[in-house]
N, C-alpha and C positions, 0 to 999 in steps of 0.2 A: 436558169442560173442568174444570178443578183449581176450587179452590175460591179460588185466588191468581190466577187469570185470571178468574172470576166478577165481580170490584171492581176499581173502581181510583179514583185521584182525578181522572183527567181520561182521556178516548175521545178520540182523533183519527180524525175517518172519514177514510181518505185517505191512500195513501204516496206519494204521488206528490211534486212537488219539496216545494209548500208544508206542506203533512202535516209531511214529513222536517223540512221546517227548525224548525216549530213544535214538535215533538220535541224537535230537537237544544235549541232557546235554551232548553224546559222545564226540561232537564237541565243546561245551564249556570247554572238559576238554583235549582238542589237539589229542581226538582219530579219526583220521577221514579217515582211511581207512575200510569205513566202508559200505555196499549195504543195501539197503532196500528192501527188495522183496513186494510189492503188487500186490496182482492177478488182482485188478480193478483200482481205482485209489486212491489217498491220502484220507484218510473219507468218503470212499464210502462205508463202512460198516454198523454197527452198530452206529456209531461213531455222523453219522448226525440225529440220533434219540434221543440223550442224551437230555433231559429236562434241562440240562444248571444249575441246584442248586446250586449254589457256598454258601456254610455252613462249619464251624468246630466245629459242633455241634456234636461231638462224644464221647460214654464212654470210648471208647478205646482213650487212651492217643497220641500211636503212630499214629493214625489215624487223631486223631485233630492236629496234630502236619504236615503232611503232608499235610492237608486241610489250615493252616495255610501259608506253604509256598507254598501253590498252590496260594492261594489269595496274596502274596508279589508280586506270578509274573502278574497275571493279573491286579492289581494295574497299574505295570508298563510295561504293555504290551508294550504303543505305543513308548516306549524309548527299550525297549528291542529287541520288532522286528521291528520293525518300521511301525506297522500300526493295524489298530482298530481290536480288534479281538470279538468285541461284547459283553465285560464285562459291564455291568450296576449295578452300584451301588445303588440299593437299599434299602439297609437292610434286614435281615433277622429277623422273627419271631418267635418261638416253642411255642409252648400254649400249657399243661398238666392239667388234674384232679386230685381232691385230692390225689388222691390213687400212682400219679406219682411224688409229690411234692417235695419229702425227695432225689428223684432220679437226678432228675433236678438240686437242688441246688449242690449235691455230684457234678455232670457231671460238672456245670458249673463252680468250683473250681477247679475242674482237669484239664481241659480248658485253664483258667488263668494260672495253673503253666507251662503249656508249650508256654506259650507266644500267646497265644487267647483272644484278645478282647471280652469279652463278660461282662453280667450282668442281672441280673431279675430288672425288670420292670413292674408295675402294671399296672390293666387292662386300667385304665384311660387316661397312653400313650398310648396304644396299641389302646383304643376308637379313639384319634386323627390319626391314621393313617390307621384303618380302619372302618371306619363310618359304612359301612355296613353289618358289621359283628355282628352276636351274641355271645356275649365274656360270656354269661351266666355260662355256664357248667366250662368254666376253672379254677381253683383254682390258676397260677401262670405262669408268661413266661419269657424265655429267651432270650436277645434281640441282637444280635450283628451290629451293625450300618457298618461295613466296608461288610457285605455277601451280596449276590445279584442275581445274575446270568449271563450267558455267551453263547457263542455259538460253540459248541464244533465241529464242523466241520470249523469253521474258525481259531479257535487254532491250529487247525494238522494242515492248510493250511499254518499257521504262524509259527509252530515246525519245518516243512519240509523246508519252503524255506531257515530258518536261519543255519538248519542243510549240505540245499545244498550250502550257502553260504560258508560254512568255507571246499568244496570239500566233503562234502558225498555223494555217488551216491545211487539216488532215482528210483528204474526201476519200474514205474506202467506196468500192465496188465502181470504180471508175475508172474508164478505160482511156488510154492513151492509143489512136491509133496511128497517128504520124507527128512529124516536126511541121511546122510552118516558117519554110524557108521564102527568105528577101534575098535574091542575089547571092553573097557569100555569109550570108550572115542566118542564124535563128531568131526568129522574133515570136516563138510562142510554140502552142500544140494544140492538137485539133482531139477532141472526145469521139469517144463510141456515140454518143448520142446529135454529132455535128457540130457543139459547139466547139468553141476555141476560149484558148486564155492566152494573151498577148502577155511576153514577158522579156527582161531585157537578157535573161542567163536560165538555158534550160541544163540539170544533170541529169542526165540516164543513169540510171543505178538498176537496170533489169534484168543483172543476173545472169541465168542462163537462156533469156529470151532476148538479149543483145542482139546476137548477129541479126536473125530475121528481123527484128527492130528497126535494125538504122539500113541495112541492106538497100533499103526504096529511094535513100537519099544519096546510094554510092560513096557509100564508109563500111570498110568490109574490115571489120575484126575480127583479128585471129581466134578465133574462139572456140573450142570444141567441146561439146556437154558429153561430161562422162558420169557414169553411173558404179554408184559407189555403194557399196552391200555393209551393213551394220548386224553383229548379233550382240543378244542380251544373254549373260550365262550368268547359272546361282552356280558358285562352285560348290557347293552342297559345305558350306560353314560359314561362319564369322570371322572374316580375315581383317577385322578391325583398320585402324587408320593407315591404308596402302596408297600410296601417289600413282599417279599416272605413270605411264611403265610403256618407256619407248624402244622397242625392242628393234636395233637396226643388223641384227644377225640372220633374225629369224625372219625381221619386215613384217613386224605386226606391231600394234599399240592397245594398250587395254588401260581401262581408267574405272575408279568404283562408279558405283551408282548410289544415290539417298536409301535406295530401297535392298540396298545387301547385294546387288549384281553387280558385275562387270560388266563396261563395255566391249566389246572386241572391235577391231576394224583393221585392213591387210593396208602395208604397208608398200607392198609390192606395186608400186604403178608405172612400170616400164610398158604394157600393154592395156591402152585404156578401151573400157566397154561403153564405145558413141553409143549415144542414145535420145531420143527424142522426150523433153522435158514435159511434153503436153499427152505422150503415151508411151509408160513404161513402166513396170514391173515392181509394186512396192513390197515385194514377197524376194527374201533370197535363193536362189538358185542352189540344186542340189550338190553341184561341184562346192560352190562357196560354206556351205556346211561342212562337208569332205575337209574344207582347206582348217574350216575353224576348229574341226577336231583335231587336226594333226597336228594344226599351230600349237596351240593351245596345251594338248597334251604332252605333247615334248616339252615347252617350256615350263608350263605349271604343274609338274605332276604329283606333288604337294595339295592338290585341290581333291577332297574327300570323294563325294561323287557331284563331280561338275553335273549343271544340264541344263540345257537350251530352253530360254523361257519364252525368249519372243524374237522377233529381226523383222528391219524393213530397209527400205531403201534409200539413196535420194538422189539427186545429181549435181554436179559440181561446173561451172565456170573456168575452164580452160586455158591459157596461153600456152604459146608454142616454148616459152622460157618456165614455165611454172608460175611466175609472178603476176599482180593485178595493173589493170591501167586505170590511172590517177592521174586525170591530164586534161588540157583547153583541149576540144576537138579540132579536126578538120574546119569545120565551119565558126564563124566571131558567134561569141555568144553559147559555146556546148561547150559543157564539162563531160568527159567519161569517169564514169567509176564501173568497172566491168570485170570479170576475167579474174575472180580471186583465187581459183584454183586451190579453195579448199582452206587457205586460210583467214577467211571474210572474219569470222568471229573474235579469234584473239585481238586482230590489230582495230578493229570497227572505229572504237574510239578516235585512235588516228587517223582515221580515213574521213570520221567526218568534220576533224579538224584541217584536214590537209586539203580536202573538197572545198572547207569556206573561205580556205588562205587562196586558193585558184579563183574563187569568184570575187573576191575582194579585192585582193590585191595582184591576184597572177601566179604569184612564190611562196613560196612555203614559209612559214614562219620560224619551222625550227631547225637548226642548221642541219643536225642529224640524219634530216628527213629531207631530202633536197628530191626538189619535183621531175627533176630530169631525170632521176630509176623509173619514174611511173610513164614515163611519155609516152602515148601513144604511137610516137614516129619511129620507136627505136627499131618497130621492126623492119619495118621498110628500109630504115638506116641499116639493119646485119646489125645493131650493136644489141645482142639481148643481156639483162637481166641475171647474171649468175653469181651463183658462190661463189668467193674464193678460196675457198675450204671445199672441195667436192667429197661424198661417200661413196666409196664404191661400192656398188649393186644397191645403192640408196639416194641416185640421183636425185630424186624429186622430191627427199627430206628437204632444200634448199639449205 
């Protein structure tokens, strides 16, 4: 290793999306003596499993407020990076039942005051852009015309080069195996191959290989890796321009695809499937088929003759609140960014500007987005991370 990869002023462990973006905002903000350590290559994690939902459909206020300025950049992706990173504008849809009405409208108020496009819309628009849908059981929906979806392994692809553009150095297939701890502080990281790079601010951004990560150094994050099932269905037609389709009756979500399908993915995650990131199952389970007919065919039965074209897997990043931690560590010198629990993709943007505002200056730069939601300490504090808008039987919509 040179003597110019030996130092730097800040280690990202991590290429995967959040890594990439925390790179890229580094470098937007003139920090760019900066390494990115991935073990495999840029999005080759977790990262290329994200079901793509670009939504600021949240009760948390700071969170809709970072989904907000995640979608300004995907907006203008091909002027920023210079080239498609597979955001489709669609629309986004929320459908609730009676019993979630009162929650909705709170949510989509609080929405609006952070600068989120949104508004309820009756079932009767919602019929025109999904014909095939049973809009029976819903009582009321939330509509936002600018959400859509994206493709989050072409994002990191797109975070990284503009981050290598402005001089960050990007090392795939390079493994981080521990911190190099001074007393209270991090001064660096040590490689699979012995070396080290001394640095004045390392971020962990690893996903769902967090816990065992920092575990060596006695920083125990709440983290639990759950595994998360995807199918692809042709609904046997052309159901033309259909938005994302948040189904909170039934607890499922479906969003098109470029190639004529649907996404499918359950909603339902009051009982998570732990799972071991480094060996598990990228084939869906015969119950989880079972679930996707029934879903599916109850709600859509407008679809000619639906049928399953492909499914895989992937795992998700955890907290005991649903939400991510974006915070100075335990030790001077760590940033965490961990624990996205599934919404790493829409907010990314903001995470890696709110990563370079923590190593810079400490605080958040944008008032909306105030660094005390992501603190690491809240847990230990009992103060977690919640709605104020809760859905009932749809807790972990946030």
């Amino acid at each position: 290793m040179s003597e110019q990869d030996s130092t730097a002023s800040v280690v990202i462990i991590g290429g995967g999306l959040e890594g990439a973006a925390t790179a890229w905002a580094l470098g937007q903000r003139g920090i760019t003596d900066v390494v990115v350590c991935e073990r495999d290559t840029v999005g080759g994690g977790m990262t290329g499993k994200s079901s793509g939902i670009v939504r600021c459909h949240y009760g948390v206020s700071s969170l809709a407020a970072m989904a907000a300025v995640g979608l300004e950049v995907f907006e203008k992706a091909e002027e920023i990076f210079g080239t498609d990173i597979g955001f489709r504008q669609t629309g986004y849809v929320v459908g609730v039942g009676e019993a979630n009405v009162e929650s909705l409208r709170k949510s989509l108020a609080a929405q609006r005051e952070v600068g989120v496009q949104t508004e309820e819309i009756d079932a009767a628009e919602v019929a025109k852009m999904w014909s095939a849908a049973d809009l029976e059981p819903f009582a009321a929906f939330g509509w936002e015309e600018r959400g859509g979806y994206g493709d989050a392994y072409q994002t990191a692809q797109a975070f990284a080069a503009a981050a290598r553009a402005t001089g960050i150095r990007i090392r795939q297939g390079t493994t981080v195996t521990e911190l190099i701890v001074d007393g209270d502080r991090v001064t660096g990281v040590r490689l699979g191959d012995g070396s080290t790079i001394s640095a004045d601010t390392v971020v962990v951004a690893t996903g769902v290989w967090s816990k065992p990560f920092l575990a060596p150094h006695g920083i125990d994050v709440p983290i639990s890796v759950h595994r998360e099932q995807i199918v692809m269905i042709h609904p046997g037609e052309d159901l033309g321009a259909v938005p994302v389709f948040s189904d909170l009756v039934s607890l499922q979500y479906v969003r098109p695809d470029v190639r004529g399908e649907i996404l499918f993915g359950n909603s339902d995650l009051k009982e998570l499937q732990i799972a071991d990131p480094d060996s598990y199952s990228n084939r869906v389970d015969s119950d989880f088929v079972d679930l996707t007919v029934d879903k599916v065919g109850t709600r859509f039965p407008g679809f000619t003759e639906p049928a399953i074209t492909s499914s895989y897997a992937g795992c998700y990043d955890v907290t005991p609140d649903w939400n991510p931690i974006i915070s100075r560590g335990p030790l001077d010198g760590l940033v965490l960014a961990v624990g996205f629990s599934g919404h790493g993709f829409k907010i990314s943007p903001a995470v890696g500007r709110l990563v370079a505002d923590l190593v810079v200056d400490g605080r958040s730069s944008d008032p909306r987005i105030p660094e005390s939601d992501f603190r690491f300490s809240r847990f230990a504090e009992g103060d977690p991370l919640k709605t104020r808008f809760p859905y009932v039987g749809a807790g972990e919509m946030r």
